[in-house]
N, C-alpha and C positions, 0 to 999 in steps of 0.2 A: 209819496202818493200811494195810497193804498189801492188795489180792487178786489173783486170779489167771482167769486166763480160761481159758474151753474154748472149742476149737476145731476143726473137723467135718471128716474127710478124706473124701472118697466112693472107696470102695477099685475102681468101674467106671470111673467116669470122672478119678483122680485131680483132683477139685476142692477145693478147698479152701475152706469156709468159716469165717470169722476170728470169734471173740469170741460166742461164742452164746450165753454166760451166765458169769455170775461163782463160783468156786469160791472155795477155802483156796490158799495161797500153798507148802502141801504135800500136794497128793490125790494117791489113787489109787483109777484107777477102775475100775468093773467094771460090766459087761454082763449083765444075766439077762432072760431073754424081751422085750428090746427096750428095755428102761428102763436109762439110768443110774444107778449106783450108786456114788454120789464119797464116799468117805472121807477127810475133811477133818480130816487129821492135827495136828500139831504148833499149839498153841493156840489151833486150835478146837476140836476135840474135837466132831464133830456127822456124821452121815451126812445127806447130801444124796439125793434122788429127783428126776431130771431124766427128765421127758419127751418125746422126739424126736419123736414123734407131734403136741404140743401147742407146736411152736416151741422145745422146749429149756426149757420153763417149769420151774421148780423145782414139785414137785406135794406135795414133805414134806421139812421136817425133823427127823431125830432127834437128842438131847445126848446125848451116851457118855460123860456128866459131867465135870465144870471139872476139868483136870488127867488125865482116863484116858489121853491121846494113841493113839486108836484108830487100827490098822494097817491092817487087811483085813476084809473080809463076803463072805460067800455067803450065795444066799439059796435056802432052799427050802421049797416049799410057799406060795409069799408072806412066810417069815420069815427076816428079816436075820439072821445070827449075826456077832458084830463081835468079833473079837479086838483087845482093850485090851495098851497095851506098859508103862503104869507099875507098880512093884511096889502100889501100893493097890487097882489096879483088873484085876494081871492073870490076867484071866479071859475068858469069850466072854457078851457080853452080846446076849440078847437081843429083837431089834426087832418089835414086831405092824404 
């Protein structure tokens, strides 16, 4: 089983901090009021909540169920909306 790491750039001082927590081997991430937001695509199928505040700790995960292969989320109000790309699951599921 493979994973995949995240890695922190600081856009003032370009530094670079290596390995800060383990992801999906295909994420993408996204940014809302400070929190990470990885969408741990291709079979995983799960949204990750990373905390920068807390060391990069993972603080939740959600299943976008075995096989949805979720693409993207925005989150408003505190609630994830996750676009799924398989035809059984596609729809926008969403996260509390």
């Amino acid at each position: 089983m493979s994973i995949g790491l995240l890695s922190v750039l600081d856009l003032d001082t370009f530094e670079v901090t290596n390995q800060v927590a383990e992801v999906s081997t295909d994420p993408a991430l996204r940014v809302f009021d400070g929190i990470v937001y990885v969408v741990n695509r291709f079979l995983a199928d799960n949204v990750q909540v990373i905390d920068p505040e807390l060391g990069f700790a993972t603080t939740a995960q959600f299943s976008t169920e075995n096989g949805s292969n979720p693409q993207d989320a925005v989150v408003i109000d505190g609630r994830a909306f996750v676009t799924r790309f398989e035809p059984d699951f596609s729809d926008v599921l969403v996260l509390d």
